[in-house]
C-alpha positions in Angstrom: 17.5 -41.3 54.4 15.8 -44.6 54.9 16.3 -48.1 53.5 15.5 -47.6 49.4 12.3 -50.8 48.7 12.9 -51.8 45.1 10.1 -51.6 42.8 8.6 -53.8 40.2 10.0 -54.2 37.1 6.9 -53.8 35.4 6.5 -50.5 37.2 10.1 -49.2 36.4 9.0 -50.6 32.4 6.4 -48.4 32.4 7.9 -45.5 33.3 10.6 -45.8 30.9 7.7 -46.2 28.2 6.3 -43.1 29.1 9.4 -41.3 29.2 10.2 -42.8 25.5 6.4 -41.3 24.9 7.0 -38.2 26.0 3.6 -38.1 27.8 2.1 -36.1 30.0 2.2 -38.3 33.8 0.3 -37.7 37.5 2.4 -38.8 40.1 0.9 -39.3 43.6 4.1 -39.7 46.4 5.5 -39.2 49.8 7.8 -36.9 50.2 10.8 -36.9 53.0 8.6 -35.8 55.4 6.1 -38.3 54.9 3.2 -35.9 53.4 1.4 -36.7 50.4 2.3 -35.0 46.9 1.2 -35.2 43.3 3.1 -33.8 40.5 1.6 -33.9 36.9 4.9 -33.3 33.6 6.5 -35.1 31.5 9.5 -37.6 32.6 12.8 -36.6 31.1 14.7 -39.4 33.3 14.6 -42.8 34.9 17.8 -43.8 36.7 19.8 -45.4 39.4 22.0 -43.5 42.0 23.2 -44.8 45.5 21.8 -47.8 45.5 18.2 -46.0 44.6 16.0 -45.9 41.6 14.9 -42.3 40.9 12.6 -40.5 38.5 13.0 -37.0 37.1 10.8 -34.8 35.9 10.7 -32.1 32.9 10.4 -28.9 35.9 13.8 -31.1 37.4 11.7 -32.2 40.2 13.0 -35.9 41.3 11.4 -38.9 43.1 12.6 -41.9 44.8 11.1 -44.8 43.2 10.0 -46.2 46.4 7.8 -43.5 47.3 5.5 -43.3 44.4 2.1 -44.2 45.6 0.2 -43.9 42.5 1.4 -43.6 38.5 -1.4 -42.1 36.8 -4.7 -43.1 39.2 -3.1 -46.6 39.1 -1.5 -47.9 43.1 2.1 -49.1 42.6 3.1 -51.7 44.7 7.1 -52.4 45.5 8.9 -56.0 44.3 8.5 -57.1 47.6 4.5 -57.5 47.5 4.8 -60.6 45.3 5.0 -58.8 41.8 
């Protein structure tokens, strides 16, 4: 797997927020073999695991934090482009 990017800590705020909310999410990310995916649930889970921050979804489907492209029609961008 390669090097994890951290993200913002406004985007990993959000999350959580959403998770506390229990709403309804569209997720737009790459997956391991670099192809586009989106994913629409609810988040059940926002955490840290080998040195990687990691979302989880209701249907148990989980994504590195780094490779979320888009949170609900809204680009991420990682703590390294000046966020």
């Amino acid at each position: 797997m390669d090097n994890y990017t951290p993200v913002s800590c406004d985007f990993h705020d959000e999350l959580e927020a959403i998770a506390t909310l229990r709403q309804t999410c569209r997720i737009v990310y790459q997956t391991e073999a670099n192809a586009t995916a989106e994913i629409e649930g609810r988040i059940v889970d926002v955490y840290a695991s080998n040195h990687a921050d990691y979302v989880k979804l209701e249907d148990g489907t989980v994504i590195r934090l780094d490779r979320v492209v888009s949170l609900n029609d809204k680009r991420v961008s990682s703590s390294t482009d000046g966020k």
